[in-house]
Every structure is written in structure tokens, then in C-alpha cells.
C-alpha positions in Angstrom: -9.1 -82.4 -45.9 -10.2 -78.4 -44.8 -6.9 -77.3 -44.8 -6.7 -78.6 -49.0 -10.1 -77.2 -49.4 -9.9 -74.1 -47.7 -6.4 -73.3 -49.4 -8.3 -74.5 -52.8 -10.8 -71.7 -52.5 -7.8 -69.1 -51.7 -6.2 -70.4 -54.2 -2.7 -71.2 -52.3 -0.8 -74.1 -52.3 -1.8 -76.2 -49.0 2.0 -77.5 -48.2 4.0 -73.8 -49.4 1.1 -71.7 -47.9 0.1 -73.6 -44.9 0.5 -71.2 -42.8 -1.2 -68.7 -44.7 -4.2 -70.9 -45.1 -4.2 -71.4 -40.9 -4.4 -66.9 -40.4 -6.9 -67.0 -43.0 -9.3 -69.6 -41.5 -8.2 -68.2 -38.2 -9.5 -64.4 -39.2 -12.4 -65.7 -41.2 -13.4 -67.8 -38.2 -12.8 -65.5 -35.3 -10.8 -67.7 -33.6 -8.8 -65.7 -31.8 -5.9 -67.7 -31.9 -2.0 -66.4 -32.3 0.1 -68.0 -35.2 3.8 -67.7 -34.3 6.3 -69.1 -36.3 10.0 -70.2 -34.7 13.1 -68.2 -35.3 16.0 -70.1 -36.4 14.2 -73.4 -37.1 11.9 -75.2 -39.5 10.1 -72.6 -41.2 6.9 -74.8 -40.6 7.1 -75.4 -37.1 4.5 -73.1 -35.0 3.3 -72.2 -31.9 -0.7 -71.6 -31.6 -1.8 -69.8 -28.4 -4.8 -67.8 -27.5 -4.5 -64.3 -28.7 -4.6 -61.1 -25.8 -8.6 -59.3 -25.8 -8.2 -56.9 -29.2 -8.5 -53.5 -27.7 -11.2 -51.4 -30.2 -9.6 -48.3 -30.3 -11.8 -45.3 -28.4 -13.3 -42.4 -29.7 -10.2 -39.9 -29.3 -8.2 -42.3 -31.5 -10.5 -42.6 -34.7 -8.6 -40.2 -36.8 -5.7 -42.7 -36.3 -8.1 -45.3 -38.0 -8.6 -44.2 -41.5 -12.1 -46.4 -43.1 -12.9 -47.8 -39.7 -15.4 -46.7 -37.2 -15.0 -47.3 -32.8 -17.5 -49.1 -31.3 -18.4 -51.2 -28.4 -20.9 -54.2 -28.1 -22.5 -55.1 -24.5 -24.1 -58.5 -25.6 -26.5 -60.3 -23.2 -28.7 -63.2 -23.6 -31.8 -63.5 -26.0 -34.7 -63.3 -24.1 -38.0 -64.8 -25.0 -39.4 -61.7 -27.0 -36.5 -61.7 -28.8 -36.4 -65.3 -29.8 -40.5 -65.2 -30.2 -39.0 -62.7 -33.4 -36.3 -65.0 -35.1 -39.2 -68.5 -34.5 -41.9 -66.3 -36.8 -39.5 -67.1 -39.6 -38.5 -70.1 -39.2 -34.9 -69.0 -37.1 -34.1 -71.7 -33.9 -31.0 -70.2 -31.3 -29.1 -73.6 -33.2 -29.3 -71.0 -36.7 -28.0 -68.0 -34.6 -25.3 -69.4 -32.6 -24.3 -70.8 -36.2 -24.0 -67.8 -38.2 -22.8 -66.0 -35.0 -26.1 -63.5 -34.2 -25.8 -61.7 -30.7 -28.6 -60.0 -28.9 -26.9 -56.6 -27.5 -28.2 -55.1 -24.4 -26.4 -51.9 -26.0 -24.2 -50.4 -28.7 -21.9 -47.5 -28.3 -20.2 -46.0 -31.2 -19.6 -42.5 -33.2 -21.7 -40.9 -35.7 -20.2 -39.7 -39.1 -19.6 -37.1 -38.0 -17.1 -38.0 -35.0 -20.0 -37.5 -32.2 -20.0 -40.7 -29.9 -23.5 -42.1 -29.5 -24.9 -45.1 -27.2 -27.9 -47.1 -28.0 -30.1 -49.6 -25.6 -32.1 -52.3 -26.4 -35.9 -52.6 -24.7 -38.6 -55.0 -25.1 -39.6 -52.9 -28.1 -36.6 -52.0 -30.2 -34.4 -54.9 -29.6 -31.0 -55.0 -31.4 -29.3 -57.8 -32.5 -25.6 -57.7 -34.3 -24.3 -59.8 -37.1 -20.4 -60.3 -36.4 -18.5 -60.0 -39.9 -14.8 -60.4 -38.3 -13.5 -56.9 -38.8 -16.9 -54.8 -38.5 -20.2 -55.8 -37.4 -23.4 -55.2 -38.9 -26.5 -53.9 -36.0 -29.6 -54.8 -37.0 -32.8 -53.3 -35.0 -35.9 -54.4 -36.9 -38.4 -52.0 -35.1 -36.2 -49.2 -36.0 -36.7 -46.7 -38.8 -32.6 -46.7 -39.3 -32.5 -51.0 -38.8 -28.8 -50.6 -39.8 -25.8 -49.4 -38.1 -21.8 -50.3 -38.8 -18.9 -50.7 -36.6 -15.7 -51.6 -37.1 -13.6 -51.8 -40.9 -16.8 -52.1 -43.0 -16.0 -54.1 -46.1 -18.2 -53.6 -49.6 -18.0 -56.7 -50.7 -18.5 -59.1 -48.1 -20.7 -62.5 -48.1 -22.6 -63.1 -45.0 -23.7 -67.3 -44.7 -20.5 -68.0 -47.3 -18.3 -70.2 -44.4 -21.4 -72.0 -43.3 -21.9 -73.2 -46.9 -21.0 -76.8 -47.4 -18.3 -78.4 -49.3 -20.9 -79.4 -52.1 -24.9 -79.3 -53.1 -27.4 -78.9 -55.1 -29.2 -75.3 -54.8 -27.2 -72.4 -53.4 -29.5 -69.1 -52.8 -28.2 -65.4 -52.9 -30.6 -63.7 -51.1 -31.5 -59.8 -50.1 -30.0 -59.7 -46.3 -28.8 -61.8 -43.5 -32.3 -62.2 -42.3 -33.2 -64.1 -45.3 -29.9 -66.3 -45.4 -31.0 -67.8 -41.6 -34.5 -68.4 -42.4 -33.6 -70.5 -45.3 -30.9 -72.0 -43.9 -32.8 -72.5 -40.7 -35.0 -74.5 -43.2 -32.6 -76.7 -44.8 -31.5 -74.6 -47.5 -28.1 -72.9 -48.1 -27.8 -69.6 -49.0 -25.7 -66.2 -49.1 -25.8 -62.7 -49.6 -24.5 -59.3 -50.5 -24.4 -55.9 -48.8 -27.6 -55.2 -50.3 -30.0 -56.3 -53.9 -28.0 -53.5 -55.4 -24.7 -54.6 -55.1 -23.1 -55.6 -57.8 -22.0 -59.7 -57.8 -18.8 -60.3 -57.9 -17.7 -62.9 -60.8 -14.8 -64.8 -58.5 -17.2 -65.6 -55.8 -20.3 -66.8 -58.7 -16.8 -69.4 -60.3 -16.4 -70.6 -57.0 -20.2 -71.0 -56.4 -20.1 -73.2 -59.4 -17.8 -75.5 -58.7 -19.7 -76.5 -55.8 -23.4 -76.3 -56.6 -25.7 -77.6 -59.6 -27.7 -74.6 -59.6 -27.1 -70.6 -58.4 -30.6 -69.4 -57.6 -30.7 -65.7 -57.0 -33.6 -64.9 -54.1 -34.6 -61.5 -54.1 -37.8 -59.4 -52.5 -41.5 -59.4 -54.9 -41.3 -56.1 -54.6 -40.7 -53.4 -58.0 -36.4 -53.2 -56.6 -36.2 -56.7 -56.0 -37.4 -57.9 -59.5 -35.7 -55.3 -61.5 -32.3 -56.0 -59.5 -33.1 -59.8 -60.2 -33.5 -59.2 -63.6 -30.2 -57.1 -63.9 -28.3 -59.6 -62.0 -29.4 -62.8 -63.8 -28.5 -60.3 -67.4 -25.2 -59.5 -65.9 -24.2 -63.4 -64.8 -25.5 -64.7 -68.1 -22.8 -66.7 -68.9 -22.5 -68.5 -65.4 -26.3 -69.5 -66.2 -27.8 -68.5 -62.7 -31.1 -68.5 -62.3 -34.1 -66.4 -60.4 -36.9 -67.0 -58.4 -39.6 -64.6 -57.9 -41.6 -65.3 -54.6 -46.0 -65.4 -55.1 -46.0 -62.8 -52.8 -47.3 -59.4 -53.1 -44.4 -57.2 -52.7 -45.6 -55.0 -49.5 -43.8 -54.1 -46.7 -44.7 -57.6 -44.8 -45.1 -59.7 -47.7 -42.3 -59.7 -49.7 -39.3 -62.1 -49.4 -38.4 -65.5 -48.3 -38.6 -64.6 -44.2 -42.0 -62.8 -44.9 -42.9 -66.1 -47.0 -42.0 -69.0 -44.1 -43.4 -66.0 -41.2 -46.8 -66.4 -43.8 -47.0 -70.5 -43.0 -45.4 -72.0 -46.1 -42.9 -74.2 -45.3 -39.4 -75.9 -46.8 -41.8 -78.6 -49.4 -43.8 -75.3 -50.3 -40.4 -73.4 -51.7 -39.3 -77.2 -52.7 -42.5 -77.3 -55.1 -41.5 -73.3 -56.5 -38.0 -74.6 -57.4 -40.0 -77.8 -58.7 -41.9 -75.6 -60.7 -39.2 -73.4 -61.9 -37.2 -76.4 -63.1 -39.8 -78.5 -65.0 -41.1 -75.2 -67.2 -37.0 -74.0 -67.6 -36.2 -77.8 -68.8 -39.5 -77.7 -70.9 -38.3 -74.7 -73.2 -34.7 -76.2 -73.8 
């Protein structure tokens, strides 16, 4: 069942560490739910309940919080420019709501150096925020800084990685969130790092291979993209992932897999690359 699975992938026993295995998917999952356990009874008897509104701490209080960052998110609804932007790749409001993407209407924080900002979204610099339970990632595409963090940023997180399904064939690690909705908005799943640069972390390629055939790593056609590929592919040798390199040109608008479904192609045309990429691999073996 999930909780088996789930406590599988920590690596817990499901009956000892059950309730481990429930705050875990609870965090990972945002659920917001309080796990309280019952003094002077059966160690695995517990009450669930909805947990009080977490209180971000303000500005005044961030030396208290050593690695994290205050900030606020005023969400609103995606309006029709907004969604006109995710549909040119491929990206429904089903794909969002799934991976938890929020249009803000404004984003208040502090800069590094402990000076509190506020940003608004218009018609022509929207922002949008990708929720990663204990920071959040902004995202304004129009912008020349597109990225802003809040919250306890982690290094090594893995956006897409609890939509992923129990089993499948093709898993893709991709450049950025962007790219893991576009594909999985086209019926593919996929997952990715903090950036191309980051190094892969071997735990999460094991687990990757005990659930799919085949680890495909995704990156940009541009000169970064194809040397980090490379490196990557070097570096994981021995787990036998693979790489893709997109026919695209490599410029600004033409250069990974959003750019490539935003050009026309769609899921059979990346369906024939693989094709491709299989039959000529299989050929030299």
C-alpha cells in the first residue's frame, strides 16, 4: 500500500516507523495536519487534527532564523494572460494545481542584506511561485532576476519527485521546473535539480532505478546544457543513464524541452527522438 511504499523509499520499517512515515508524507505533502501521539497508552494510537496557520516569522525576527529567509505570498487567481503563458508549452491549470504552481498578486520578503522588499505582479511581469514545503521558489519569466527564494532554501531538493508514479518506463531529469510540467503535462514524467549544475545525488539515481527502465537526463542545446549532460552521464556511469540532446539550436528561445513543445512538436515527436535514441544505442551493443 502507500504507507509500505512510501516507508520503502525512506527506508523505515512501515509497522516500527509508522508514525514517522505519516510526518514525513504529511511535511512532503503539505498537509497541514497535526500528528499527536497519546500519553499513557498504545504507543500507536493517534490523534490527527488540522494544524494552527504556521506564522512566517517577520522581518525583525530573521536573525532568530539562521539559513532561512521571511517572506510573504499574496496568491490570487491565474488570469487569462497568465494561463495564455503556461498553454504555449503545453502546461493545462490540471499540471499546475498538480505540482502546486500559484500565480501571486505579490511577494514581500528581505534582501541579503536584511532590507525588506515587496514585489507586484502586472500584466507584464507576472509571477508565479513553486511551493517546495519549507521555502518556495518565485519564478517571474519576464524578469531579468526570474528567481527569488523564500523560506529554508534546501540544495538538494527534487521538484516533480512526489508526482512520480510508483513504476514506468522513462523518467526525465530536466533543467528547471518549467521543463518538468511541460513534459509531464505531455504524458511524460520527469524531475529536476536546483539547476544543470548541480551535482546528482547517487541515493536519489538508486531509487530512480528501481522504478524506471530507463533514466534519461534532459538538459538545454545550448554549450552549458551539453557539457553538463555530458559530465553528468560520465559521473552516473555505472547507473547507465542516458542523454538526450534536443534538435534545437541552443538560443535563448530555442533551446529545451518547453521551447521545443512552445515550437509545435508534440508528445509522438519526442516519442520518435527516444525511438531514435534507443534503436542506434541497441544497434552498437
Amino acid at each position: 500500500d502507500c504507507f509500505w511504499f512510501a516507508a520503502t523509499m525512506l527506508g523505515l520499517d512501515v509497522r516500527k516507523d509508522f508514525v514517522k512515515v505519516l510526518e514525513t508524507i504529511n511535511r512532503d505533502l503539505q498537509l497541514n495536519i497535526c500528528i499527536e501521539r497519546k500519553e499513557h497508552s498504545n504507543p500507536h494510537t493517534m490523534m490527527m487534527k488540522p494544524c494552527k496557520p504556521t506564522l512566517v516569522q517577520p522581518p525583525n525576527q530573521l536573525k532568530k532564523m539562521e539559513g532561512k529567509k521571511w517572506y510573504k505570498l499574496i496568491e490570487q487567481s491565474f488570469n487569462v494572460k497568465e494561463l495564455d503563458y503556461w498553454e504555449q508549452y503545453g502546461i493545462d491549470t490540471k499540471t499546475l494545481q498538480r505540482f502546486h504552481v500559484k500565480s501571486l498578486a505579490r511577494y514581500e520578503s528581505v534582501s541579503n542584506e536584511g532590507k525588506p522588499f515587496t514585489l507586484g505582479s502586472t500584466h507584464e511581469d507576472p509571477m508565479f511561485a513553486y511551493s517546495m514545503g519549507k521555502f518556495v521558489k518565485v519564478y517571474r519569466p519576464k524578469s531579468k532576476l526570474r528567481f527569488l527564494y523564500g523560506g529554508e532554501k534546501v540544495n538538494d531538493y527534487v521538484f516533480g519527485f512526489q508526482q512520480l508514479p510508483s513504476k514506468g518506463d522513462v523518467v526525465f531529469i530536466t533543467g528547471g521546473e518549467k521543463d518538468v510540467l511541460s513534459l509531464s503535462a505531455h504524458g511524460f514524467n520527469a524531475i529536476c535539480f536546483n539547476s544543470e549544475t548541480a551535482q546528482i545525488p547517487e541515493n536519489i539515481i538508486e531509487g530512480l532505478q528501481l522504478r524506471f527502465r530507463h533514466i534519461i537526463i534532459l538538459y538545454d542545446s545550448d554549450e552549458t546544457g551539453i557539457r553538463e549532460a555530458k559530465w553528468q552521464t560520465d559521473a552516473l556511469a555505472q547507473y547507465k543513464v542516458l542523454s538526450l540532446t534536443l534538435p534545437l539550436q541552443g538560443g535563448k528561445s530555442e533551446k529545451d524541452i518547453s521551447d521545443f513543445f512552445a515550437l509545435g512538436n508534440e508528445a509522438k515527436d519526442l516519442k520518435v527522438l527516444l525511438n531514435d535514441m534507443f534503436t542506434n544505442m541497441y544497434a552498437q551493443t
